[in-house]
C-alpha positions in Angstrom: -1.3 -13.7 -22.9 0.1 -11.1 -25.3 0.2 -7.6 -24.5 -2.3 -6.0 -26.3 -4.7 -9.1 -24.4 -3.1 -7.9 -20.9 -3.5 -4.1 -21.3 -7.0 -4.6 -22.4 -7.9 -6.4 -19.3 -5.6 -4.3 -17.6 -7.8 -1.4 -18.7 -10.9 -3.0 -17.5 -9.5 -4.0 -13.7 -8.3 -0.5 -13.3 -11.4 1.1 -14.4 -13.4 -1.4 -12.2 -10.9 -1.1 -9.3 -10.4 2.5 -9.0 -14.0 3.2 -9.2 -14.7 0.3 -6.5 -16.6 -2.0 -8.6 -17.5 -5.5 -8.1 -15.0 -7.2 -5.9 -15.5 -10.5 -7.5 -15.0 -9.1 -10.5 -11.9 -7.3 -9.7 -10.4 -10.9 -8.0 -11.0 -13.0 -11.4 -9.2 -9.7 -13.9 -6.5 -9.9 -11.3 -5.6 -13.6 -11.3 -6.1 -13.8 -15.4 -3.3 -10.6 -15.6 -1.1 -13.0 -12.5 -1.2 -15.5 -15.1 -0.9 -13.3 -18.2 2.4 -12.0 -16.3 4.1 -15.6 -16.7 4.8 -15.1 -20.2 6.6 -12.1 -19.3 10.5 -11.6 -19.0 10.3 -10.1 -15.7 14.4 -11.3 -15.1 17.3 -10.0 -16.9 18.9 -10.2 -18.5 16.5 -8.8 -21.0 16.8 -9.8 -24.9 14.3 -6.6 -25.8 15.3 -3.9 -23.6 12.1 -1.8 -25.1 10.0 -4.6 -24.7 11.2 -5.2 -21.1 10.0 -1.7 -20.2 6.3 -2.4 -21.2 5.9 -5.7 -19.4 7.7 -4.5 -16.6 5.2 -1.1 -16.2 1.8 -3.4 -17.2 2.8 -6.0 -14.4 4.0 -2.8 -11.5 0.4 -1.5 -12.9 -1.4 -4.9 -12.3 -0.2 -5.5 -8.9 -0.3 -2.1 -7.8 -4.1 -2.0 -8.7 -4.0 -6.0 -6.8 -2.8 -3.9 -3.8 -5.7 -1.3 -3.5 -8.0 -4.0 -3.9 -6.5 -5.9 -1.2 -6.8 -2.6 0.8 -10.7 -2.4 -0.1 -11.2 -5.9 1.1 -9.0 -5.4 4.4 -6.6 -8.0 3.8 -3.4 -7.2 5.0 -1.4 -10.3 4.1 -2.5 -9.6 0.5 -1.8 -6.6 0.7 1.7 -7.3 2.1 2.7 -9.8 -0.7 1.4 -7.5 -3.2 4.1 -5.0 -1.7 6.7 -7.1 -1.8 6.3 -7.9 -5.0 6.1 -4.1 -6.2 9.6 -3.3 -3.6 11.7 -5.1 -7.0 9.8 -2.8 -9.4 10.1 0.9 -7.0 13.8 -0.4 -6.0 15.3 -2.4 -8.1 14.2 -1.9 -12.0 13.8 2.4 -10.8 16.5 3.6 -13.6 13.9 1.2 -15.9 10.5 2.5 -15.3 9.2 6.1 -15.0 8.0 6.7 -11.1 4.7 4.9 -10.5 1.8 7.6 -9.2 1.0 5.1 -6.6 4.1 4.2 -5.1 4.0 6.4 -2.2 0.6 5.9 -1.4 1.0 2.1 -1.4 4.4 2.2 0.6 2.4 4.4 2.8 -0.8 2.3 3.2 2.4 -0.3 4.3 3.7 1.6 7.0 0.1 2.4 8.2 -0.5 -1.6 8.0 2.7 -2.2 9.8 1.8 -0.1 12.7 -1.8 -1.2 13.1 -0.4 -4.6 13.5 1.9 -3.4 16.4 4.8 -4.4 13.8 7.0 -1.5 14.9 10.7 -2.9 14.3 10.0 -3.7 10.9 8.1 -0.1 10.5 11.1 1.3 11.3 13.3 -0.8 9.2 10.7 0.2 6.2 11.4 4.0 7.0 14.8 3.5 6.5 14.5 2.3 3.0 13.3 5.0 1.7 14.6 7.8 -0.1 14.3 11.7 1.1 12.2 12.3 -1.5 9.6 9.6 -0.1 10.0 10.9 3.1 8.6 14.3 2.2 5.1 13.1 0.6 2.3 13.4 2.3 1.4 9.8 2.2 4.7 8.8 3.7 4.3 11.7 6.6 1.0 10.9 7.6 1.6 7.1 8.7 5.1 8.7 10.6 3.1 11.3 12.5 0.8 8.6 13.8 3.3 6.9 15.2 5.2 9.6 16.7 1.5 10.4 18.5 1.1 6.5 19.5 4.9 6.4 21.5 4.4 10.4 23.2 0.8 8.4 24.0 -1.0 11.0 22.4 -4.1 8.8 21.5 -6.5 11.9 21.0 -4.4 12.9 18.3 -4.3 9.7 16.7 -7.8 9.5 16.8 -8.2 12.4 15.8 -5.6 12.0 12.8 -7.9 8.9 11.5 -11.1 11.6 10.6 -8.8 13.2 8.5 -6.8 10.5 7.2 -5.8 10.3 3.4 -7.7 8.8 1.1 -7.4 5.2 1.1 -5.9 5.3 4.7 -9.3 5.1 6.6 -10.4 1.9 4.6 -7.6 0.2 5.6 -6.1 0.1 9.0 -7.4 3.4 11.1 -10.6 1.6 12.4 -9.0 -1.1 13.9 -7.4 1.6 16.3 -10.1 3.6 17.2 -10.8 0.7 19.8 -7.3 0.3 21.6 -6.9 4.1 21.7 -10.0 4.9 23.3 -9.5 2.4 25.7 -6.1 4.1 26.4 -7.9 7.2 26.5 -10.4 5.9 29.0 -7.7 4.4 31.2 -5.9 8.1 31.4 -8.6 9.9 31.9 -9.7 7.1 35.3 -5.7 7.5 36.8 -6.5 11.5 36.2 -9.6 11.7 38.0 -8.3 9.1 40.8 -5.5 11.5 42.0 
């Protein structure tokens, strides 16, 4: 697929994915630009440095849009090998590419995957990847304050925390703890009023 073809399709997935449009829909632009991305030179070494650049930013753009609609349809191991695909693209080809808007929102909606899963080692081992500068956004500071709540056993406060979650956020993972934290909550509250 050439690159006016992907970016044209591109275009159309984004405008149906960030406006939540027809799921179908979204799933058939996304495999077409997986496939367009096979004609790519994603590995150096790189014979067109310039040309590198724009393949390399239209397939980060593709998959990150493949990871919100992942998010959207609550799959987390799609989401998680759409993440490990972008990690090469934030990490390794950084001096390449200008910053990606999205990349702290997706590595984010990661951590916040990780620990609804009760995946906390490799949570941890995710934190430590990152740079200061992802450590200070919002995105990044909001799945870290949950889980500082969760191990003090502060379950109000992370139920609390999901009604004013980031957007994106409550979609994802936050309902699927509203269930084992009140029933934390309720055991608390039955040892309180027993002594």
């Amino acid at each position: 697929m050439a690159e006016q073809r992907f970016e044209k399709v591109l275009k159309r997935f984004r405008d149906l994915e960030l406006n939540h449009g027809d799921q179908k829909e979204c799933e058939k632009l996304l495999m077409e630009l997986k496939l367009g991305m096979l004609d790519f030179t994603l590995i150096p070494p790189f014979p067109d440095e310039n040309k590198a650049k724009i393949q390399l930013n239209l397939a980060r753009d593709a998959l990150e849009l493949g990871a919100f609609l992942s998010v959207r349809q609550l799959d987390f191991e799609a989401f998680g090998r759409h993440v490990a695909q972008l990690k090469v693209y934030y990490h390794d080809f950084n001096s390449m590419l200008e910053p990606s808007k999205f990349q702290f929102k997706i590595l984010g909606l990661n951590l916040l995957g990780l620990l609804s899963h009760n995946r906390i080692a490799e949570f941890h081992t995710e934190l430590e990847l990152l740079s200061q500068q992802a450590l200070q956004d919002e995105c990044i500071k909001f799945p870290i304050s949950l889980e500082q709540a969760m191990m003090e056993g502060a379950y109000t406060r992370v139920l609390e925390a999901s009604r004013n979650a980031p957007e994106n956020f409550s979609l994802f993972s936050l309902p699927s703890w509203q269930k084992p934290c009140e029933a934390k909550l309720a055991i608390v509250h039955r040892h309180r009023t027993s002594l």
